[in-house]
C-alpha positions as CSV (number, residue, x, y, z in Angstrom):
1,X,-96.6,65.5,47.3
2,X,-94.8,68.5,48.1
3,X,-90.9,69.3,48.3
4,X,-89.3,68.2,51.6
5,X,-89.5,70.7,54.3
6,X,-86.6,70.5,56.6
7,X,-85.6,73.6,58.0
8,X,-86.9,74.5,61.5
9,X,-88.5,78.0,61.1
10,X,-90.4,76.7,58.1
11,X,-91.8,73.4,60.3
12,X,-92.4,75.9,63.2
13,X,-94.6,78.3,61.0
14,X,-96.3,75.3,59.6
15,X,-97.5,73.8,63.2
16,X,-98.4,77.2,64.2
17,X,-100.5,77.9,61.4
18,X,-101.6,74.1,62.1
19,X,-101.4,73.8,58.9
20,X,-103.3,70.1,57.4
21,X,-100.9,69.8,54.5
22,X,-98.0,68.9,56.3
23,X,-99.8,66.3,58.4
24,X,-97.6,62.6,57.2
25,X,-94.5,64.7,56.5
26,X,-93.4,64.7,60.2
27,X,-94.3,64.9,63.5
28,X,-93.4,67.4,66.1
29,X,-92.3,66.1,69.2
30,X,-92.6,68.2,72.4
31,X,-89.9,67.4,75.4
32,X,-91.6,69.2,78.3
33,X,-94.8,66.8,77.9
34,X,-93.2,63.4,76.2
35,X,-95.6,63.6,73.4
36,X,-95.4,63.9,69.4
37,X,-98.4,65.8,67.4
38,X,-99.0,65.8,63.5
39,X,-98.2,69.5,62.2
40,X,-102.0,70.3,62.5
41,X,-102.8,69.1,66.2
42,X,-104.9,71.7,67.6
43,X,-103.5,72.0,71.2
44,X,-101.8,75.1,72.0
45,X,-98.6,75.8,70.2
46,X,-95.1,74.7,71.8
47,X,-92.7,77.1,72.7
48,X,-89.7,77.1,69.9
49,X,-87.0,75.8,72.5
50,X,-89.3,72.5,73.7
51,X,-89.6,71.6,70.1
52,X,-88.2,68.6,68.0
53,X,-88.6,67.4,64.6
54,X,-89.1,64.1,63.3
55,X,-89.2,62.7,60.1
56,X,-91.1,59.8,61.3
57,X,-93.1,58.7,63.7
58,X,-90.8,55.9,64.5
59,X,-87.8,58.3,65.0
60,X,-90.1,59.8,67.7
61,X,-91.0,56.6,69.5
62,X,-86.7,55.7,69.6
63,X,-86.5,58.8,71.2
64,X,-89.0,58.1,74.2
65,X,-92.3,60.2,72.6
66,X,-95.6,58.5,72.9
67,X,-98.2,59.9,70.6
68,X,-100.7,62.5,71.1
69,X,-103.8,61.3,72.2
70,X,-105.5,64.7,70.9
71,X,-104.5,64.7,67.0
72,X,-103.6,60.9,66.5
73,X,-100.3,61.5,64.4
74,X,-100.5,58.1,63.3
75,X,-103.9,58.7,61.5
76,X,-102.7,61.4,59.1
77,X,-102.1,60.5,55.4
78,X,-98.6,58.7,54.7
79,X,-95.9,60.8,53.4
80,X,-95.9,62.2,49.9
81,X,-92.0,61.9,50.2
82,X,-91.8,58.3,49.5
83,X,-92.9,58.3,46.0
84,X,-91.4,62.1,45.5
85,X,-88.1,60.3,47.2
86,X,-86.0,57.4,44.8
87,X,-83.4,57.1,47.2
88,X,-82.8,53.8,49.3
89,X,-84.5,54.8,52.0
90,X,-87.8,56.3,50.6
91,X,-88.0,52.6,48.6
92,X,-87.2,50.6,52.1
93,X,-90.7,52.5,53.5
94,X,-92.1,51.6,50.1
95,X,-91.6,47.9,50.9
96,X,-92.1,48.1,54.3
97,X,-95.6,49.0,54.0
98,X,-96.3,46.9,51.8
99,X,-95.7,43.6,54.1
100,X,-92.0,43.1,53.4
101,X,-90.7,43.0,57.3
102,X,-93.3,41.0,58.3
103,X,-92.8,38.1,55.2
104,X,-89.2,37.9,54.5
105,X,-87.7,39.9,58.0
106,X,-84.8,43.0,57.9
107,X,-82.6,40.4,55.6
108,X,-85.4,39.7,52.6
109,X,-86.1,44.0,52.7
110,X,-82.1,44.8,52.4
111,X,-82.0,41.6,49.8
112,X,-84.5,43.7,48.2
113,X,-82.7,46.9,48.2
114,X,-78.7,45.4,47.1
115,X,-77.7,46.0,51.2
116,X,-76.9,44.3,53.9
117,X,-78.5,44.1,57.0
118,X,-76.5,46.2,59.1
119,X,-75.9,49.3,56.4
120,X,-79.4,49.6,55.4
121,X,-80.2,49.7,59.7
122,X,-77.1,52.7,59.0
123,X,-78.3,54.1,56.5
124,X,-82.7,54.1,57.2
125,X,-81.6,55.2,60.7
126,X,-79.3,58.0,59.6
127,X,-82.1,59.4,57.4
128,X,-85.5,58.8,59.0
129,X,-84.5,58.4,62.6
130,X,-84.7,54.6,62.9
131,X,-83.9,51.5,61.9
132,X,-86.3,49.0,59.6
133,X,-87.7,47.0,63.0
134,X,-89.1,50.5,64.3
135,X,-90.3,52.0,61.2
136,X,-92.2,48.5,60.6
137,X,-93.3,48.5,63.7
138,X,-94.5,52.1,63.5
139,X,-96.0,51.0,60.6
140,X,-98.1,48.1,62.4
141,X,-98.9,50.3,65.6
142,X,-100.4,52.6,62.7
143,X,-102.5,49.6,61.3
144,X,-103.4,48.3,64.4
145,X,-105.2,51.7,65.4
146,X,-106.8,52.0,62.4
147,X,-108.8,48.8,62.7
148,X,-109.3,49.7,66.6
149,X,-111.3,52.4,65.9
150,X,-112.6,52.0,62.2
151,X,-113.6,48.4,62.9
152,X,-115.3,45.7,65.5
153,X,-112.4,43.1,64.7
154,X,-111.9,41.2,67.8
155,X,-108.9,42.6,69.4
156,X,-106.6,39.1,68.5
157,X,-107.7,39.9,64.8
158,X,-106.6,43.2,65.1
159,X,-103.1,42.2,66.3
160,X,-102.6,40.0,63.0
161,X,-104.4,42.1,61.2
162,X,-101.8,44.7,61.9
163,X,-98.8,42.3,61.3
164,X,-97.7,41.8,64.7
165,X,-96.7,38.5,65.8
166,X,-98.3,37.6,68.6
167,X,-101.5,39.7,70.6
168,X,-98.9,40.2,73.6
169,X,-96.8,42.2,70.7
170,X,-99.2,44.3,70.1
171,X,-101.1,44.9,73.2
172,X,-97.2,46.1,74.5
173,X,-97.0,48.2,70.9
174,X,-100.4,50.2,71.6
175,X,-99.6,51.0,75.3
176,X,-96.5,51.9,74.4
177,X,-97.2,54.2,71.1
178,X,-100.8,55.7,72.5
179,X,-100.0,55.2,76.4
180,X,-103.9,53.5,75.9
181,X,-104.7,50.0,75.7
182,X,-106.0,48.4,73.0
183,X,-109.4,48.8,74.5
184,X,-109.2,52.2,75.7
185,X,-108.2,53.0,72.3
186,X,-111.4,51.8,70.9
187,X,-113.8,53.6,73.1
188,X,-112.3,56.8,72.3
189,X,-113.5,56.4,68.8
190,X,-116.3,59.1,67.4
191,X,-119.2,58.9,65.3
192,X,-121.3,55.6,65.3
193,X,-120.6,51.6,65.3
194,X,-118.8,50.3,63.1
195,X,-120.3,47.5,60.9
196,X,-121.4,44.2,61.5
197,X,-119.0,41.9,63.1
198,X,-116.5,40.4,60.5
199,X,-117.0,42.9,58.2
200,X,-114.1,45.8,57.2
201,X,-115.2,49.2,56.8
202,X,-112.6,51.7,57.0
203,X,-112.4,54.9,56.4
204,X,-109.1,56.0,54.2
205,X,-107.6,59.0,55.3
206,X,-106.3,61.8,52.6
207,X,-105.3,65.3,51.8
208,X,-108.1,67.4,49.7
209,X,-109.1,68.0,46.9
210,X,-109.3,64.8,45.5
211,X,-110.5,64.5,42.3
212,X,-112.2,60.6,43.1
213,X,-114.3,60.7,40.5
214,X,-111.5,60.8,37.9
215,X,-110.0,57.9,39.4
216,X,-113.4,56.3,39.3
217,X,-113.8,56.9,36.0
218,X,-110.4,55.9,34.7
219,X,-110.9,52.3,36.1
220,X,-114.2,52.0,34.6
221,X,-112.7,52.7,31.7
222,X,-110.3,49.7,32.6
223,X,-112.2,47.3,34.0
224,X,-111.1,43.9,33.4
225,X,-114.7,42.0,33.2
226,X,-115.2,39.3,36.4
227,X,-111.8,40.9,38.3
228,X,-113.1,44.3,38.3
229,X,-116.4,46.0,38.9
230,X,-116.2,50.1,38.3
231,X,-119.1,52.9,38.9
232,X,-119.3,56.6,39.3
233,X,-118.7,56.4,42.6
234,X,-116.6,52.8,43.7
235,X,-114.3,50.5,42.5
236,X,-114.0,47.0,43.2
237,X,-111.5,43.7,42.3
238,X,-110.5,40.8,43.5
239,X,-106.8,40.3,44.0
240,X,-103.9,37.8,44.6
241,X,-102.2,38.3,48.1
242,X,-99.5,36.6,49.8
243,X,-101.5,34.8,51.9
244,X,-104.0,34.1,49.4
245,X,-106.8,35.7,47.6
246,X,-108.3,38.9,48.9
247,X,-111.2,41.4,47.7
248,X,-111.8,45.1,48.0
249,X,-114.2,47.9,46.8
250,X,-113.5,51.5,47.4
251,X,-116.5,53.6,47.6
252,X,-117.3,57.6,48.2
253,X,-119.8,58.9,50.5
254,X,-121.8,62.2,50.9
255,X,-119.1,63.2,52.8
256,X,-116.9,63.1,50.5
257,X,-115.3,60.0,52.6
258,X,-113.0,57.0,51.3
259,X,-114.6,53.9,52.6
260,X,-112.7,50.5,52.2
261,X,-114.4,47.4,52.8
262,X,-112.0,44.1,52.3
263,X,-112.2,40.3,52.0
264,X,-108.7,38.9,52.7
265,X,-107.9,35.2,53.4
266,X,-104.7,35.4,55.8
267,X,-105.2,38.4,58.4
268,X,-102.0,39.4,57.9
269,X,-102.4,40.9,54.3
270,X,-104.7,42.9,55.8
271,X,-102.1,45.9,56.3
272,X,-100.4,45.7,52.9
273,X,-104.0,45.3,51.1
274,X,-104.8,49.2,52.7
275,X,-101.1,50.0,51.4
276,X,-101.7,48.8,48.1
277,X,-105.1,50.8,47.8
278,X,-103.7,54.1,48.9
279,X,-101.6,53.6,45.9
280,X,-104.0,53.1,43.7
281,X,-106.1,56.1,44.5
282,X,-102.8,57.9,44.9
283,X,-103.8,59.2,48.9
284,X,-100.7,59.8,50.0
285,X,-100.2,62.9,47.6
286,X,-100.0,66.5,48.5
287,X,-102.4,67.8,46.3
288,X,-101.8,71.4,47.0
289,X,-98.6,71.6,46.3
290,X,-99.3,70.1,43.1
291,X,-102.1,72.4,42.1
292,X,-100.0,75.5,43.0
293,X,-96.9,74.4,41.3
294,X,-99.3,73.8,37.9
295,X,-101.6,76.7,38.2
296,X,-98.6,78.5,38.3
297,X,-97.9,78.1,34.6
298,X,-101.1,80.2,32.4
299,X,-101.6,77.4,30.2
300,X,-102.1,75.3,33.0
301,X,-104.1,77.0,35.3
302,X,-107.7,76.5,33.6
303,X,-106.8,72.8,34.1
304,X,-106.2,72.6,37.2
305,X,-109.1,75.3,37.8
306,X,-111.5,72.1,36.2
307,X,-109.9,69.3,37.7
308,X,-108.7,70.4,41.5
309,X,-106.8,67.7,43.3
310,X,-106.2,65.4,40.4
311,X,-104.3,61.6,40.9
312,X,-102.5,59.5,39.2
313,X,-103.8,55.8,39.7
314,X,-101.5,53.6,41.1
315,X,-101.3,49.5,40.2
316,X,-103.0,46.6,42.1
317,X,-100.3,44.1,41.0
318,X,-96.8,45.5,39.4
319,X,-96.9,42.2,37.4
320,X,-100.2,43.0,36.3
321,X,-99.6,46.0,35.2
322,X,-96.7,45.7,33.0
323,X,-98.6,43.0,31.0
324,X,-101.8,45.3,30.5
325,X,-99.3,47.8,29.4
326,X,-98.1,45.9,26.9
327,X,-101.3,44.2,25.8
328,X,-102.7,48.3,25.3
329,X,-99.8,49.1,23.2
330,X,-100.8,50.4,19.9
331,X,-104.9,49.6,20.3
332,X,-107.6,51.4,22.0
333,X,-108.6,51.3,25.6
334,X,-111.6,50.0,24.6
335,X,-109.3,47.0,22.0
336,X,-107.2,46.6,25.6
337,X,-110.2,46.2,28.0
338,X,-111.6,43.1,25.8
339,X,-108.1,41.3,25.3
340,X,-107.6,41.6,29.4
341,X,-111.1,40.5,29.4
342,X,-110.3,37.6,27.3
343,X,-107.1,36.5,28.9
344,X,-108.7,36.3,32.1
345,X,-111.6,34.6,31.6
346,X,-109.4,31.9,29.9
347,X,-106.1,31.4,32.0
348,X,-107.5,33.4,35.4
349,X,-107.8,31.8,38.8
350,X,-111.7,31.0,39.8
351,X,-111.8,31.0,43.6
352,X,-114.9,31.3,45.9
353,X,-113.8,35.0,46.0
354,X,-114.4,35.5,42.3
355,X,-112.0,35.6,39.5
356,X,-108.4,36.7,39.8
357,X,-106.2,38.2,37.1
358,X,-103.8,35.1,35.3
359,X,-100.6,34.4,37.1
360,X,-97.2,35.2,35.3
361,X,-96.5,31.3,35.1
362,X,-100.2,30.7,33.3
363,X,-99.8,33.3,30.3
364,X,-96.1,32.1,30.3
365,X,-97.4,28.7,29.2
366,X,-100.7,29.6,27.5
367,X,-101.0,33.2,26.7
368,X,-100.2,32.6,22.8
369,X,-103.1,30.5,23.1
370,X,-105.5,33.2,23.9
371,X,-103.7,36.5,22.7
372,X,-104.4,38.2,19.4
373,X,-102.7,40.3,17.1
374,X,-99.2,40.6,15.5
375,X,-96.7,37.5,16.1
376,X,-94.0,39.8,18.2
377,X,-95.9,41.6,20.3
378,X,-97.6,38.4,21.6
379,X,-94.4,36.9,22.2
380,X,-93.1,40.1,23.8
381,X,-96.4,39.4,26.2
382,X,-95.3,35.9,27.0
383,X,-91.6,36.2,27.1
384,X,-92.3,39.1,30.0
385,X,-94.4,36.9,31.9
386,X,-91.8,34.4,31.9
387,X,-89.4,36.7,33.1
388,X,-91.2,37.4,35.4
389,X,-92.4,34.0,36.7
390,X,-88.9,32.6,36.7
391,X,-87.5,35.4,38.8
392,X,-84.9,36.9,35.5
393,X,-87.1,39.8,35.6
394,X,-88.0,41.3,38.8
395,X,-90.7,44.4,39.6
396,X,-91.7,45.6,42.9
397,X,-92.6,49.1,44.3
398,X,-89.2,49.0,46.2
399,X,-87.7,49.4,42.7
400,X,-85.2,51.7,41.9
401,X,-86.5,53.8,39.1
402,X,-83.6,54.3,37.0
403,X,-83.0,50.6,37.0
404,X,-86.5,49.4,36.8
405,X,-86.2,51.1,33.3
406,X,-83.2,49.8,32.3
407,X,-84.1,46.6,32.6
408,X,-88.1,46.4,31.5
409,X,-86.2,48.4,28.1
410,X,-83.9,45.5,27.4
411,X,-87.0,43.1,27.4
412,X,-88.4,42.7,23.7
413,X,-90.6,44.3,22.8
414,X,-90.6,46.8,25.4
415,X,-90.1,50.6,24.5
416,X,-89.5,53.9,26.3
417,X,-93.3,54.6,27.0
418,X,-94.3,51.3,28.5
419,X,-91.1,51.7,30.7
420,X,-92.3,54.6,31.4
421,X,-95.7,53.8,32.0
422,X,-95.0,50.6,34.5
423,X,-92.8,53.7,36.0
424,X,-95.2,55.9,36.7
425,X,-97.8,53.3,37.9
426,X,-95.7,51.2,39.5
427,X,-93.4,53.4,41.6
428,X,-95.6,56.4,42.1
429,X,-93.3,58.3,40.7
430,X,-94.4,62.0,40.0
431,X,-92.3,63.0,37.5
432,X,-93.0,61.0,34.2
433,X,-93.8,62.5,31.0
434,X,-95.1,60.2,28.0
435,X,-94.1,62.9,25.0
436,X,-94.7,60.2,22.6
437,X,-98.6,59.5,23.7
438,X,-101.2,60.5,21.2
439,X,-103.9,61.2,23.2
440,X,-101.6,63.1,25.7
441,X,-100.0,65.3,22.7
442,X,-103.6,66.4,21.7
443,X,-104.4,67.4,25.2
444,X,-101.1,69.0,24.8
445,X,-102.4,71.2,21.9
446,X,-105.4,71.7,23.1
447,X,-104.7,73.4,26.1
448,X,-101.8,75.7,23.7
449,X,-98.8,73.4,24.7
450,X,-96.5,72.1,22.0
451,X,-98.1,69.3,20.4
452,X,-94.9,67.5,19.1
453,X,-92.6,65.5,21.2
454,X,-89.4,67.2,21.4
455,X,-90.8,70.9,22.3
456,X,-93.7,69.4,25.0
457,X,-90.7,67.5,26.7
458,X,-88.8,71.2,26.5
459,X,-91.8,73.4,27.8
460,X,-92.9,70.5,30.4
461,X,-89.4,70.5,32.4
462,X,-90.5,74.1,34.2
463,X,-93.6,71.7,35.7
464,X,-90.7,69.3,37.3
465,X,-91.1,67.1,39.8
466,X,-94.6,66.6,38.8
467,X,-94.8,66.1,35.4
468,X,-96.9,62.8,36.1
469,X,-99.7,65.3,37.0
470,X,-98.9,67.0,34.0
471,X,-99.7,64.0,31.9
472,X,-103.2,63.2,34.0
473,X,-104.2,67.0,33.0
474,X,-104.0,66.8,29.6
475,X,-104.9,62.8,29.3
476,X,-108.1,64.8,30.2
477,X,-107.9,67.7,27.5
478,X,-107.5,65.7,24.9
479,X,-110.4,66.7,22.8
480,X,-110.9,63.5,20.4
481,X,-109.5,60.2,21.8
482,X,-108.1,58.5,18.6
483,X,-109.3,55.4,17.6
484,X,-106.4,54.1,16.0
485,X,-102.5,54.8,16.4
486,X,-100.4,53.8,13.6
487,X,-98.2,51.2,14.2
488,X,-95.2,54.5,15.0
489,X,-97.4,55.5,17.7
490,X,-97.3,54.7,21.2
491,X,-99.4,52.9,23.3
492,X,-103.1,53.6,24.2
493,X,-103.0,52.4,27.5
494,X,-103.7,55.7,29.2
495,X,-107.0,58.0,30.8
């Protein structure tokens, strides 16, 4: 996730030095060939005057580029600035890629965001180049490749797959994006077959380092028993989409290559399945610029010198996630894992796909039932689920961060870290400190950082805007992982 880079000379340098970390944050259109190129294509460089910049690929297509054929601009990583970004427009592509356009149309995604139709099409095409319809659409031309080449889908799968509407939608889409058909797109795919027919097998771009194995391990730690199966090397859970229940695993090659093989039962929830797992594994960061901006600092350097590339996990469900937040408040990860465990396997959904985590509406009506420990916090639990399941409490990754904090803060029960917390897992949001976590206050110490509160937040504002990072580094120096917080302490919940 590094800092927006808008002025020309600095994009120009960049594409000239064909540089890989700015692939996602733009694309370069050309005007004496008609074609756009991620930052890092390796045909020859452009001359200076035939060069325009766009923010997405999207704004190129509405201004008459088709995609290079060469560098595939629409196979780079997505963006980092979307989660850097808490402005309308970076939480519009939030929800867009997450299946919003294609559900509730351009009127449920400005409902969404407090706008109407016709000042967020204003407002998205003032600052990325185009309106919702294109950037979704950008989005499913994206999708659509992806499975071309990573997959042998039948072609009409594909189409769904990717969101479009109808295979005539598509077909048009691809000829028009890649100047290729749909099957001249797949036979210009390298390396071997893909898998078996009706299998998914795709491979997840990203920008290196990345530090999988931490995110490996941190599930494991996590893993809810019968919704979540966690090694060394994969992760694996069954989910609740919108058009039914899905599966995933995640798994890492020799190659050091993301595979992502999926289950889903609607087609469609395909596209916002591979959103929702980039978010997890955090793949849309810039990991450079992260490293740099750390490693900058002395104390910091020898962590980032272990742990190159580091992420920040993401959530499967932002329901989900604020109720194991609150269920980890105040007990081990270890206490956490076995109440999650619990509360599944009592009030989960069994389906021939396996076991799904408990709807808000179930522990609504029977969490006390099944939870444990003190009166309040259990009815904290329920009364969030409620919330949630009647619609008085909304949480989404379109959320604006500010307010998502003010109002998770004036549920019971619900303090600054798990606000935080939900926050940082939720949004992607790369600038959230926890000063108040125990185990992150003796990584603090540790690594010769203030070990109290009020000076860590002081020293840790030179490491802004990636003070999420921050936290995942010294989550990991914490020497001793304390078994017990008192009942002052904040929530356990964490690497």
């Amino acid at each position: 996730m590094s800092l927006p880079v808008t002025d020309f000379d600095e994009r120009y340098r960049a594409i000239s030095a064909r540089d890989t970390r700015f692939d996602g944050q733009f694309v370069t259109a050309v005007r004496s060939t008609g074609i756009y190129c991620r930052p890092s294509c390796p045909a020859r460089t452009p001359k200076p005057e035939n060069v325009a910049f766009y923010p997405t690929s999207a704004a190129a297509h509405e201004a008459g580029f088709r995609a290079c054929k060469r560098c595939l601009p629409e196979a780079a990583p997505g963006s980092p600035a979307w989660d850097l970004r808490s402005d309308v427009a970076a939480r519009a592509m939030r929800l867009i890629s997450s299946g919003v356009v294609e559900r509730e149309g351009v009127a449920g995604l400005a409902a969404r965001l407090g706008y109407s139709t016709r000042h967020l099409t204003r407002v998205l095409s003032t600052e990325l180049g185009a309106g919702p319809l294109a950037l979704a659409r950008a989005h499913r031309a994206h999708m659509a490749r992806m499975l071309l080449v990573g997959t042998d889908m039948p072609i009409s799968e594909v189409a769904f797959s990717a969101g479009f509407a109808s295979i005539r939608q598509c077909n048009d889409t691809i000829r028009e994006v890649f100047a290729l058909t749909p099957g001249e797109l797949r036979a210009r795919r390298r390396g071997p077959e893909a898998v078996a027919p009706g299998a998914i097998d795709l491979v997840l771009p990203y920008r290196g380092p990345l530090d999988a194995g931490g995110v490996f391990d941190w599930m494991a730690a996590r893993a809810v028993t019968g919704v979540e199966v966690a090694t060394s090397t994969a992760f694996s859970r069954h989910l609740r989409m919108a058009g039914g229940s899905a599966w995933f695993e995640v798994s890492l090659d020799a190659s050091a290559r993301l595979h992502l093989r999926a289950r889903v039962a609607q087609l469609g929830d395909l596209a916002p399945l591979v959103s929702t797992v980039r978010r997890i594994f955090d793949l849309d960061a810039d990991p450079s610029a992260v490293d740099q901006a750390l490693s900058a600092h002395p104390e910091l350097a020898p962590l980032v010198a272990r742990t190159p590339g580091i992420r920040v996990p993401g959530s499967a469900d932002p329901h989900e996630m604020l109720i194991r937040a609150m269920i980890g408040q105040q007990i081990t990860v270890v206490a956490a894992r076995t109440a999650l465990t619990a509360l599944a396997e009592a009030l989960g959904e069994r389906t021939e796909q396996g076991l799904l985590f408990p709807t808000m509406s179930a522990i609504a009506e029977h969490g006390a039932e099944v939870l444990r420990g003190p009166g309040a916090r259990i009815r904290a639990i329920v009364g969030a689920a409620a919330a949630l399941a009647d619609g008085s409490l909304t949480l989404t990754v379109g959320d604006d961060g500010p307010s998502q904090r003010a109002a998770l803060l004036a549920m019971p029960g619900i303090g600054p870290w798990t606000a935080d917390y939900v926050r940082m897992r939720v949004l992607g949001d790369p600038d959230i400190l926890l000063p108040g976590d125990v185990a992150l206050r003796a990584g603090a110490a540790a690594s010769g950082l203030p070990g109290d509160p009020i000076p860590l937040v002081a020293w840790a504002e030179r490491t802004a805007p990636w003070r999420s990072y921050l936290s995942a580094h010294l989550w990991r120096a914490a020497p001793v992982r304390p078994r017990r917080a008192s009942q002052s302490s904040v929530p356990k919940e964490t690497p």
